[in-house]
N, CA, C and O atoms as a Maestro MAE file, in Angstrom:
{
 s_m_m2io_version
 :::
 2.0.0
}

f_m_ct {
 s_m_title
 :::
 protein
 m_atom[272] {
  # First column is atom index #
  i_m_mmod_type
  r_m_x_coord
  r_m_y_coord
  r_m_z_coord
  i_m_residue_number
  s_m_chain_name
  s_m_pdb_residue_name
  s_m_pdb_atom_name
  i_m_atomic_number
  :::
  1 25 -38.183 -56.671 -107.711 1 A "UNK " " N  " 7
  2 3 -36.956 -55.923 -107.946 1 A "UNK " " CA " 6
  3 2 -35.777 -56.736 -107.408 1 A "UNK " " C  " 6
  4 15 -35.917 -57.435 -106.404 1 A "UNK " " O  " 8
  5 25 -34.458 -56.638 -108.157 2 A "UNK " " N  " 7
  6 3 -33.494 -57.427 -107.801 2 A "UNK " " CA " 6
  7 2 -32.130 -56.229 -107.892 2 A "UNK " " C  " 6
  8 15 -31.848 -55.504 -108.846 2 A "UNK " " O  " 8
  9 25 -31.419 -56.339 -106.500 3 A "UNK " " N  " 7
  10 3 -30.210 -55.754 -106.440 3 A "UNK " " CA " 6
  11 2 -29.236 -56.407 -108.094 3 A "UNK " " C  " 6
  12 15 -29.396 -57.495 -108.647 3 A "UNK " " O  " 8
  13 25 -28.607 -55.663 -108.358 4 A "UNK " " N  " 7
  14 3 -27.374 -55.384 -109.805 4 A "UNK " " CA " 6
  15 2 -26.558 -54.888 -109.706 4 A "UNK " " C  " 6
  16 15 -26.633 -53.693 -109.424 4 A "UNK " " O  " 8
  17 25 -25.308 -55.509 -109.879 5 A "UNK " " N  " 7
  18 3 -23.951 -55.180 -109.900 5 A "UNK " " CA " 6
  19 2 -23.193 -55.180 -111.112 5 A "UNK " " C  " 6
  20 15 -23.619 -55.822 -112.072 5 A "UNK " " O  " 8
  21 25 -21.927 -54.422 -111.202 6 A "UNK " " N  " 7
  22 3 -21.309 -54.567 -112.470 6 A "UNK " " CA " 6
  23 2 -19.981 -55.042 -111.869 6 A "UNK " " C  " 6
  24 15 -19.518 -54.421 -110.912 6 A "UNK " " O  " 8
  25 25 -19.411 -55.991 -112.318 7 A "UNK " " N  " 7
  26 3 -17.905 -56.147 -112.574 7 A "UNK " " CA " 6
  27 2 -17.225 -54.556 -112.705 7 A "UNK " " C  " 6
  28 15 -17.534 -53.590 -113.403 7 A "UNK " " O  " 8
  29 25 -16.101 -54.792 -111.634 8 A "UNK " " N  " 7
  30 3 -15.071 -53.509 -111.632 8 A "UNK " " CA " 6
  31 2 -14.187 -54.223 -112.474 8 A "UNK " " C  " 6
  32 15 -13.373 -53.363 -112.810 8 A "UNK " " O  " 8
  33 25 -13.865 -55.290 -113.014 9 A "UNK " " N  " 7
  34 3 -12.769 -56.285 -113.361 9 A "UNK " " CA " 6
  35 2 -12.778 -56.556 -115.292 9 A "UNK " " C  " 6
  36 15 -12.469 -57.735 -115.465 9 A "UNK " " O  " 8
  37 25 -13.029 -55.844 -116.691 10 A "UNK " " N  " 7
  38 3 -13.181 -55.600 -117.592 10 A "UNK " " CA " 6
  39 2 -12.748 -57.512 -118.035 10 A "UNK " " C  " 6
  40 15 -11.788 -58.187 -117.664 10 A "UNK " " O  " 8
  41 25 -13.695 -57.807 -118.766 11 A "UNK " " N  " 7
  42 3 -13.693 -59.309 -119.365 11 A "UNK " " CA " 6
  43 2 -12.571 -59.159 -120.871 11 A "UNK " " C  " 6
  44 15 -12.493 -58.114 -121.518 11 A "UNK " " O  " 8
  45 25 -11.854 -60.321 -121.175 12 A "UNK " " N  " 7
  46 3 -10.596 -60.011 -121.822 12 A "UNK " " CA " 6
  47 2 -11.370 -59.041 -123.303 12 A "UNK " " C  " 6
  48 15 -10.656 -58.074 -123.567 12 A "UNK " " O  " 8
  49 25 -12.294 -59.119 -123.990 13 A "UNK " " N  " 7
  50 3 -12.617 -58.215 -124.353 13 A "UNK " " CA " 6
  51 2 -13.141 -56.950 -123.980 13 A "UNK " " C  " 6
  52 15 -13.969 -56.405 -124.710 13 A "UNK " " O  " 8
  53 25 -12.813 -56.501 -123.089 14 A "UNK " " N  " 7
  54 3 -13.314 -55.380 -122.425 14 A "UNK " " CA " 6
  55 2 -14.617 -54.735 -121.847 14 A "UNK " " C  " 6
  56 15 -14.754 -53.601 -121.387 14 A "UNK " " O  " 8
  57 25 -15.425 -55.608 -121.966 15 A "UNK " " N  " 7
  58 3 -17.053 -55.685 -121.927 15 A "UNK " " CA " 6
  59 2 -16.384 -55.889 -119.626 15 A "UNK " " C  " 6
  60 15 -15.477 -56.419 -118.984 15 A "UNK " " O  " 8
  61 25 -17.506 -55.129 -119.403 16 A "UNK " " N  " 7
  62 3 -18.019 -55.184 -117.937 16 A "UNK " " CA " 6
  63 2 -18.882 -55.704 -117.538 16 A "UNK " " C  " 6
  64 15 -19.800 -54.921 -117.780 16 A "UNK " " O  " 8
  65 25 -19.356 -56.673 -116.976 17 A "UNK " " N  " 7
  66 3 -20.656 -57.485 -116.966 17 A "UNK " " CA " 6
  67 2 -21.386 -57.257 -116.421 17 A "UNK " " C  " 6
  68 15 -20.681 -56.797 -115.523 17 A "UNK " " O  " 8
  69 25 -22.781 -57.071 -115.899 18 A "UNK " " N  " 7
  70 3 -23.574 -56.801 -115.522 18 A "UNK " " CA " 6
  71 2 -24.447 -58.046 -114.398 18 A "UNK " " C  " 6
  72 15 -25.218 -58.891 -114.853 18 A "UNK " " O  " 8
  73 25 -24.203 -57.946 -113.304 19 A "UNK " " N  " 7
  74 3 -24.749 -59.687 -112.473 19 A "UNK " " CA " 6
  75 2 -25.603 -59.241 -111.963 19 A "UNK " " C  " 6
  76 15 -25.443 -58.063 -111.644 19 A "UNK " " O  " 8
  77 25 -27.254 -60.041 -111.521 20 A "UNK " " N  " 7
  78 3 -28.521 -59.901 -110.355 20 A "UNK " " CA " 6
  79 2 -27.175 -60.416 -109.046 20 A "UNK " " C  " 6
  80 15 -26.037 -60.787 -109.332 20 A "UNK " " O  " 8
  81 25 -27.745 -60.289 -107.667 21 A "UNK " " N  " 7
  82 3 -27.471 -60.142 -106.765 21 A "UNK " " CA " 6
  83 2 -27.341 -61.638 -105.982 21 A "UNK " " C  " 6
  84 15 -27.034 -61.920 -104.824 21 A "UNK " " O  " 8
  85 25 -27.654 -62.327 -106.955 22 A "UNK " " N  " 7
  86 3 -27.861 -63.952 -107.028 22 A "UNK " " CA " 6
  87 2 -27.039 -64.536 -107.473 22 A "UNK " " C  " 6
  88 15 -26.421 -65.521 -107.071 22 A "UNK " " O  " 8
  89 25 -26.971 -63.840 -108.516 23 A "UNK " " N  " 7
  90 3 -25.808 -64.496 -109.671 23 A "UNK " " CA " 6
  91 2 -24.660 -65.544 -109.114 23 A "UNK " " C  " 6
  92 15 -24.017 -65.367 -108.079 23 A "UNK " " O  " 8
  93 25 -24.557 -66.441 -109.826 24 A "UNK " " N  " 7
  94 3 -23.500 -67.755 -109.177 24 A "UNK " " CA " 6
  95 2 -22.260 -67.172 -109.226 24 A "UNK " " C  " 6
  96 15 -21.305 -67.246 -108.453 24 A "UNK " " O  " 8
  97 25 -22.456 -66.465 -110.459 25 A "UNK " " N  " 7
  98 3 -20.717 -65.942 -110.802 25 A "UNK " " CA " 6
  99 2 -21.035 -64.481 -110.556 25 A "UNK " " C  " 6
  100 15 -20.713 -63.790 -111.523 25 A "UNK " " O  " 8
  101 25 -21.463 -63.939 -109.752 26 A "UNK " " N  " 7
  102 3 -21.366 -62.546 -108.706 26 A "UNK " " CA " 6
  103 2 -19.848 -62.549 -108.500 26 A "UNK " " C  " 6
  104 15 -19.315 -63.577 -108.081 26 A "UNK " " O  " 8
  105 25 -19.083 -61.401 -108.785 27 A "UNK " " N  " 7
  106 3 -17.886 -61.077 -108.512 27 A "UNK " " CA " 6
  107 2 -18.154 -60.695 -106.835 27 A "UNK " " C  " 6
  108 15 -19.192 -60.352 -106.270 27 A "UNK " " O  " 8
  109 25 -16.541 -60.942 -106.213 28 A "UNK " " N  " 7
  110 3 -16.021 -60.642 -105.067 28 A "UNK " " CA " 6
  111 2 -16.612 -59.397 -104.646 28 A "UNK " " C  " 6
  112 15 -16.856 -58.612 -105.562 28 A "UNK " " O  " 8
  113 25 -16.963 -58.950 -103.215 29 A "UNK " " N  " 7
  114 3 -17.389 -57.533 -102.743 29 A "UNK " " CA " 6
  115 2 -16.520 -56.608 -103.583 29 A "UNK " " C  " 6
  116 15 -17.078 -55.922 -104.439 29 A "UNK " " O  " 8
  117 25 -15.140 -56.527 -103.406 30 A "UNK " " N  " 7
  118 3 -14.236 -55.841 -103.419 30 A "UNK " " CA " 6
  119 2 -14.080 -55.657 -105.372 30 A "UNK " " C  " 6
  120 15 -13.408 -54.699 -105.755 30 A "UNK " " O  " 8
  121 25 -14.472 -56.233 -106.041 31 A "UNK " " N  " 7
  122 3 -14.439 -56.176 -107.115 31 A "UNK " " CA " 6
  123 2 -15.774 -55.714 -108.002 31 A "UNK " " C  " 6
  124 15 -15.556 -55.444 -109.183 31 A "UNK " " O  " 8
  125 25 -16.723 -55.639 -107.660 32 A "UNK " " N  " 7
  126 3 -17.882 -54.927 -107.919 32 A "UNK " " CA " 6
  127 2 -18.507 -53.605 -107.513 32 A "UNK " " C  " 6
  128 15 -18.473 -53.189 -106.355 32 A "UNK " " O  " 8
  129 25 -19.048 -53.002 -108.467 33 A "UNK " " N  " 7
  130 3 -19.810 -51.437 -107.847 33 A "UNK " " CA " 6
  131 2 -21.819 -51.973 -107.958 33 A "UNK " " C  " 6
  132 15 -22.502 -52.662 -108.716 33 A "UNK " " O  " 8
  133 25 -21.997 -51.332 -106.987 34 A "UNK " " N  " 7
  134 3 -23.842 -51.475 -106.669 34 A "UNK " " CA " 6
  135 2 -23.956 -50.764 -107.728 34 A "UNK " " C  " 6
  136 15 -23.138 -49.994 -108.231 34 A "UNK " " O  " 8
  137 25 -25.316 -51.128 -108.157 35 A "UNK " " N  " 7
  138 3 -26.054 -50.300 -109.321 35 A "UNK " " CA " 6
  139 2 -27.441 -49.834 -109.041 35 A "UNK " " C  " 6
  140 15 -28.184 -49.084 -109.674 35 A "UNK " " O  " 8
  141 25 -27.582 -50.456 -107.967 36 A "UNK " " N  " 7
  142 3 -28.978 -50.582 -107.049 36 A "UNK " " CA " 6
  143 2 -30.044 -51.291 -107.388 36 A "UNK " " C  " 6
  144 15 -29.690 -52.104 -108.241 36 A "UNK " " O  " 8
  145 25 -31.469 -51.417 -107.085 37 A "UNK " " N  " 7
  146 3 -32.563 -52.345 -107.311 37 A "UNK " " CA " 6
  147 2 -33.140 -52.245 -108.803 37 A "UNK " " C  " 6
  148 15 -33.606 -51.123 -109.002 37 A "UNK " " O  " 8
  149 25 -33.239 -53.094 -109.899 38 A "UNK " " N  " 7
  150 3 -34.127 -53.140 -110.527 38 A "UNK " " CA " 6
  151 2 -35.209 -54.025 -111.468 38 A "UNK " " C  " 6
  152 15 -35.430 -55.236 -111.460 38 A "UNK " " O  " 8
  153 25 -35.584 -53.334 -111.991 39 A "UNK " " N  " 7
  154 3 -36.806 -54.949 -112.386 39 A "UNK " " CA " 6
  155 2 -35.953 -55.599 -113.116 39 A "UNK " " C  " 6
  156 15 -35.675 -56.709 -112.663 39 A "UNK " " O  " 8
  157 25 -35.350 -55.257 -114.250 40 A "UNK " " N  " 7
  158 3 -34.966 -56.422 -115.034 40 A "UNK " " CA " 6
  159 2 -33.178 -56.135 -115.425 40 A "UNK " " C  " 6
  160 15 -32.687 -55.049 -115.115 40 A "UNK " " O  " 8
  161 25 -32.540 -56.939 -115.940 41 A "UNK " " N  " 7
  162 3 -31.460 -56.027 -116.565 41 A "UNK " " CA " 6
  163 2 -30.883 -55.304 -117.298 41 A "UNK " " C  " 6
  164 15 -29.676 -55.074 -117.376 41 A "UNK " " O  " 8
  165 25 -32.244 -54.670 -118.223 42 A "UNK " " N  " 7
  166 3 -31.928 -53.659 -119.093 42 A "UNK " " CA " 6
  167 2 -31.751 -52.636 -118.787 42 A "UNK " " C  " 6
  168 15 -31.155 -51.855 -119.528 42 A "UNK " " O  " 8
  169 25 -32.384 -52.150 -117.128 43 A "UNK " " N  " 7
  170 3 -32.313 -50.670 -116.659 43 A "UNK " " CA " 6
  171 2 -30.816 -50.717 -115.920 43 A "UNK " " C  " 6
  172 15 -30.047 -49.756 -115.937 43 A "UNK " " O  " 8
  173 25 -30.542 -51.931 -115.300 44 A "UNK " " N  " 7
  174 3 -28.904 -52.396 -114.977 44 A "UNK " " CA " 6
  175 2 -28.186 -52.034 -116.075 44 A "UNK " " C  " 6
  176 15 -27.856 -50.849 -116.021 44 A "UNK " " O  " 8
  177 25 -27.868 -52.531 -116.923 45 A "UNK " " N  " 7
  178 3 -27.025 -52.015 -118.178 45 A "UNK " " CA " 6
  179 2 -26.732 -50.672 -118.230 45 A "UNK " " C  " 6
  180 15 -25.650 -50.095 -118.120 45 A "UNK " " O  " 8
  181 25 -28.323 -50.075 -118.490 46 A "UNK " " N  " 7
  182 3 -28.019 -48.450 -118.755 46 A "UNK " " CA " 6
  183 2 -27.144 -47.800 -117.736 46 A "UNK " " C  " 6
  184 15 -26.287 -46.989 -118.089 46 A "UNK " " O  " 8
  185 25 -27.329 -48.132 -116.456 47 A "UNK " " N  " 7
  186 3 -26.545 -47.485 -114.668 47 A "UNK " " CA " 6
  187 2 -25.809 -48.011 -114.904 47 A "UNK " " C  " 6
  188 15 -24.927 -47.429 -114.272 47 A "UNK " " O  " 8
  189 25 -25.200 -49.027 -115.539 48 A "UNK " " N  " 7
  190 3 -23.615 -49.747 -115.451 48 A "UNK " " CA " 6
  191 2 -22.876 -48.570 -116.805 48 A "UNK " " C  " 6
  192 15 -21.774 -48.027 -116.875 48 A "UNK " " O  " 8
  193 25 -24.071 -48.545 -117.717 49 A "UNK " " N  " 7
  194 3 -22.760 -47.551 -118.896 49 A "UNK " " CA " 6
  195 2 -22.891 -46.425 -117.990 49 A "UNK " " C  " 6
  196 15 -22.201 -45.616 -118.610 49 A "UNK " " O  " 8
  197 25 -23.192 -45.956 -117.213 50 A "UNK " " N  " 7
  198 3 -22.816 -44.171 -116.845 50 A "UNK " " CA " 6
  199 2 -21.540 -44.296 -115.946 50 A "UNK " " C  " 6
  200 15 -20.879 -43.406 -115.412 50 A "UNK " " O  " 8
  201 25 -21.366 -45.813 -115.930 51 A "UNK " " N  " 7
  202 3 -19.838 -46.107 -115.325 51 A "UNK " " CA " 6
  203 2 -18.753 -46.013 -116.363 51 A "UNK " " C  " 6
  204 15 -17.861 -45.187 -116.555 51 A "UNK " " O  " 8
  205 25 -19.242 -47.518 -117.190 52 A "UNK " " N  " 7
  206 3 -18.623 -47.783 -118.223 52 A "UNK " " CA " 6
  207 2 -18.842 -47.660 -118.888 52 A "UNK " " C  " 6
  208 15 -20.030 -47.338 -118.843 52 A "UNK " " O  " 8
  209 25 -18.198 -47.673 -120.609 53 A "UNK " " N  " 7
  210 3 -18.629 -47.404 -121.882 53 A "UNK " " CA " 6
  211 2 -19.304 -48.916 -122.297 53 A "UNK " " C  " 6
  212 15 -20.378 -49.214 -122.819 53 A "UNK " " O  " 8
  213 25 -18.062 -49.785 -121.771 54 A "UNK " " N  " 7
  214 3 -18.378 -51.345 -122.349 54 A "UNK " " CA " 6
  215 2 -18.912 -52.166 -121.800 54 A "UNK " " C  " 6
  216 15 -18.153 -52.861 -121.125 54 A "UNK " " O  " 8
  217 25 -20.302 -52.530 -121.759 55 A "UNK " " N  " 7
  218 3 -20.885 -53.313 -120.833 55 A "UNK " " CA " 6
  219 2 -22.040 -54.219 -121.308 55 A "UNK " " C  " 6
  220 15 -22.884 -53.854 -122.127 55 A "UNK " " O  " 8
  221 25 -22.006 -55.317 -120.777 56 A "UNK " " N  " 7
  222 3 -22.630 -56.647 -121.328 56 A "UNK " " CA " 6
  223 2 -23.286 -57.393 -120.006 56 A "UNK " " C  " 6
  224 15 -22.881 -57.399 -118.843 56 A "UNK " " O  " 8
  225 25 -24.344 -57.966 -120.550 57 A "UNK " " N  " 7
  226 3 -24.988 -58.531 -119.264 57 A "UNK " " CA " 6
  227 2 -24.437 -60.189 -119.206 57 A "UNK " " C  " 6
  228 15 -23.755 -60.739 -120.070 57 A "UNK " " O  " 8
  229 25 -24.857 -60.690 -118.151 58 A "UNK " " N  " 7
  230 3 -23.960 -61.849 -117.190 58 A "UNK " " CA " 6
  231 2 -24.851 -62.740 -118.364 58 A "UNK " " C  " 6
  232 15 -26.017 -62.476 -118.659 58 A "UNK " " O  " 8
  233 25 -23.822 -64.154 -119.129 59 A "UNK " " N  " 7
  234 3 -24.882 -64.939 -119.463 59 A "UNK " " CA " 6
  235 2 -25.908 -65.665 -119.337 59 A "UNK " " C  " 6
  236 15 -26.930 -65.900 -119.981 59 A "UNK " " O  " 8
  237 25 -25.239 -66.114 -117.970 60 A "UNK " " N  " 7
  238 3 -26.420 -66.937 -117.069 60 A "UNK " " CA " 6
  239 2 -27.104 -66.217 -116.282 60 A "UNK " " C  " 6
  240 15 -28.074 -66.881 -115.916 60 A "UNK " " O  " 8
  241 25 -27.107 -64.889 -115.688 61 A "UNK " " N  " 7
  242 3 -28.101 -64.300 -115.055 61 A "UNK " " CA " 6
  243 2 -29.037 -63.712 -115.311 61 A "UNK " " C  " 6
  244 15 -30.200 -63.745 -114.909 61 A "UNK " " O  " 8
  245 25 -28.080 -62.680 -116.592 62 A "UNK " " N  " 7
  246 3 -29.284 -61.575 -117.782 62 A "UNK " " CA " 6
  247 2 -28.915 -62.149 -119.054 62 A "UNK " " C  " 6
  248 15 -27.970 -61.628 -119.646 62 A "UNK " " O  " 8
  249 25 -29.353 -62.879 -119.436 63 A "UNK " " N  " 7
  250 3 -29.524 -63.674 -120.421 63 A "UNK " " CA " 6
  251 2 -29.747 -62.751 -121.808 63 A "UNK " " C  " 6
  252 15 -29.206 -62.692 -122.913 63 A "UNK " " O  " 8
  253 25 -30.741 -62.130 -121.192 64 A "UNK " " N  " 7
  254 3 -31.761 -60.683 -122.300 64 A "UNK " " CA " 6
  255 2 -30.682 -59.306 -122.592 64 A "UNK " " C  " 6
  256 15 -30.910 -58.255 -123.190 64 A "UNK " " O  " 8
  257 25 -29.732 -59.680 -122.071 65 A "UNK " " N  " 7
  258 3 -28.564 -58.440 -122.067 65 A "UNK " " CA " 6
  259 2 -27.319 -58.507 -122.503 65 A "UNK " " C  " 6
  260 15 -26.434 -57.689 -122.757 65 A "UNK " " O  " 8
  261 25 -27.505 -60.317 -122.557 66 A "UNK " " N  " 7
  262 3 -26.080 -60.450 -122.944 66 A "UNK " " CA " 6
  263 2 -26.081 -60.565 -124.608 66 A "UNK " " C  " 6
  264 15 -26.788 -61.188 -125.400 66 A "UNK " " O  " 8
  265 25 -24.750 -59.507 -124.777 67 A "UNK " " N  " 7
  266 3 -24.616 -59.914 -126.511 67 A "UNK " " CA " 6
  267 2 -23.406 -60.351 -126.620 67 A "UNK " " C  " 6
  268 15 -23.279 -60.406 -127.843 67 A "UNK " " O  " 8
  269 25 -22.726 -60.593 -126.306 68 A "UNK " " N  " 7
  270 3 -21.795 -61.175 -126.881 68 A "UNK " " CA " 6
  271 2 -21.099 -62.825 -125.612 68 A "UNK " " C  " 6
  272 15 -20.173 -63.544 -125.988 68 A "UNK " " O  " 8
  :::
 }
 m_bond[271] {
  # First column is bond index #
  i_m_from
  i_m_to
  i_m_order
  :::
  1 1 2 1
  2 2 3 1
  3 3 4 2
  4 3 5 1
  5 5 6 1
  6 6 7 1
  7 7 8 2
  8 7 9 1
  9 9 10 1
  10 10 11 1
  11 11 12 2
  12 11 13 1
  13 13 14 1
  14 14 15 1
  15 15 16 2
  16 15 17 1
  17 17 18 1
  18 18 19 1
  19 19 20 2
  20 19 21 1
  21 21 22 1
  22 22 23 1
  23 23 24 2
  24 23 25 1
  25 25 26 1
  26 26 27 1
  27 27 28 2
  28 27 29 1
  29 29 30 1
  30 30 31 1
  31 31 32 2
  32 31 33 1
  33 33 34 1
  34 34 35 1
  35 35 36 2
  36 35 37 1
  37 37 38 1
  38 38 39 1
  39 39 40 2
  40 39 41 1
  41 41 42 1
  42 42 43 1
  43 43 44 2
  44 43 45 1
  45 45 46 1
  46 46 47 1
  47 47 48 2
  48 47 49 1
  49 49 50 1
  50 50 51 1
  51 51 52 2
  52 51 53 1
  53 53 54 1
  54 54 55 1
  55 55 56 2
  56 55 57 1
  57 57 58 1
  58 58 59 1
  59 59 60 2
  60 59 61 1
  61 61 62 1
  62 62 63 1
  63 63 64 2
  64 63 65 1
  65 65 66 1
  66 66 67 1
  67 67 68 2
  68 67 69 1
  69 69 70 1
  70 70 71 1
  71 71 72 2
  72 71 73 1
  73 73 74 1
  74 74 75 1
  75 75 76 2
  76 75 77 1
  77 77 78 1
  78 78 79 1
  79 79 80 2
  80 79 81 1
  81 81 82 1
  82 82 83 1
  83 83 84 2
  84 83 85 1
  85 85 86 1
  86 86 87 1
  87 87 88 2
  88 87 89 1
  89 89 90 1
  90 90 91 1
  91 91 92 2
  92 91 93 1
  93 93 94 1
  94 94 95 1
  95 95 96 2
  96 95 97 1
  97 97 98 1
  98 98 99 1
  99 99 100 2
  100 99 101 1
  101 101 102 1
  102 102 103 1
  103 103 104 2
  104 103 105 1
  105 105 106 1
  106 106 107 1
  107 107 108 2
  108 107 109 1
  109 109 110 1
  110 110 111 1
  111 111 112 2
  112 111 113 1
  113 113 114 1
  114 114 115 1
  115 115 116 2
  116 115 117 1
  117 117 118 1
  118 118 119 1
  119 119 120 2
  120 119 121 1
  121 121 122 1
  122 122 123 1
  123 123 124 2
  124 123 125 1
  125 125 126 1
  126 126 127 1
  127 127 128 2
  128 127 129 1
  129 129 130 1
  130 130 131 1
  131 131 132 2
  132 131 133 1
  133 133 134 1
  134 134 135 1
  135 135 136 2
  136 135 137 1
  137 137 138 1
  138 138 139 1
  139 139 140 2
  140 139 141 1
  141 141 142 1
  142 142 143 1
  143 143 144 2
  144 143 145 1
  145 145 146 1
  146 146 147 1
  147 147 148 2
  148 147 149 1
  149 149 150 1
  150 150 151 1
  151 151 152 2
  152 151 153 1
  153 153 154 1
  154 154 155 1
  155 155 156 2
  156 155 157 1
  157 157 158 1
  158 158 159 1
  159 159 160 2
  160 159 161 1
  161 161 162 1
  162 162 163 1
  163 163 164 2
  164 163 165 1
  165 165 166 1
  166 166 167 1
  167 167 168 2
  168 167 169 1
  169 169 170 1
  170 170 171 1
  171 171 172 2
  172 171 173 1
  173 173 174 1
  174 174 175 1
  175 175 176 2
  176 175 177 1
  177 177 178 1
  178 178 179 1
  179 179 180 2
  180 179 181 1
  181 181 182 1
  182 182 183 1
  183 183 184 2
  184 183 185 1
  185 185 186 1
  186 186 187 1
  187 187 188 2
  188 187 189 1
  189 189 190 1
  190 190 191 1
  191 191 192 2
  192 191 193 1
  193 193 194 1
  194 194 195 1
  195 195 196 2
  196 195 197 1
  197 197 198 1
  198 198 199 1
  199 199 200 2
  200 199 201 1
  201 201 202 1
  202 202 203 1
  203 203 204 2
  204 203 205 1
  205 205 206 1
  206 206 207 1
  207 207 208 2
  208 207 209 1
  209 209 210 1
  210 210 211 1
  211 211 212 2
  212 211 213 1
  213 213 214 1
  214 214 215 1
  215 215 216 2
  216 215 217 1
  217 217 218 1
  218 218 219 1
  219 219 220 2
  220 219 221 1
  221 221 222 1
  222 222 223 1
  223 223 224 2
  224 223 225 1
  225 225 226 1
  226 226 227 1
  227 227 228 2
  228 227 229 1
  229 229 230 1
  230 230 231 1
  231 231 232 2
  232 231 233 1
  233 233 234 1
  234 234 235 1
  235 235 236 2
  236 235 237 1
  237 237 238 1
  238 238 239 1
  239 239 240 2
  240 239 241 1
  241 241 242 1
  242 242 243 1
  243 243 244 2
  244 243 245 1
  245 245 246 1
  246 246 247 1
  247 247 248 2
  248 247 249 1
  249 249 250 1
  250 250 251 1
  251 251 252 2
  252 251 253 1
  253 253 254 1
  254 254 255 1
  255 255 256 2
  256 255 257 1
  257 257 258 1
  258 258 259 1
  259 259 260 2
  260 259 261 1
  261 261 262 1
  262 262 263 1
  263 263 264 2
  264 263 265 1
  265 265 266 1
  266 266 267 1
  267 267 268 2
  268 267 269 1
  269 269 270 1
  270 270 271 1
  271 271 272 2
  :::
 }
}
């Protein structure tokens, strides 16, 4: 299991990203909300939309999530 965060910070298309807890490009404390532990980043995604509507996974971290 891996801690998941979402970007508080909307990407110029409006997509929110979704980062593991590793992630190189992990946003600032202050700019991210916890999503808490999980296996992969598809169950991240889903806990990031009950935030946001628009949300996309990190390219280099969740690879499997990212669409656009």
């Amino acid at each position: 299991m891996a801690s998941y965060y979402v970007n508080d910070n909307a990407q110029s298309n409006g997509d929110h990203e979704v980062h593991a807890g590793t992630c190189s490009f992990l946003p600032e404390a202050k700019n991210r909300t916890y999503l808490g532990e999980h296996t992969g980043c598809a169950t991240a995604v889903v806990k990031a939309r009950t935030i946001y509507s628009d949300v996309d996974g990190c390219y280099w971290c969740s690879p499997s999530c990212h669409k656009s």
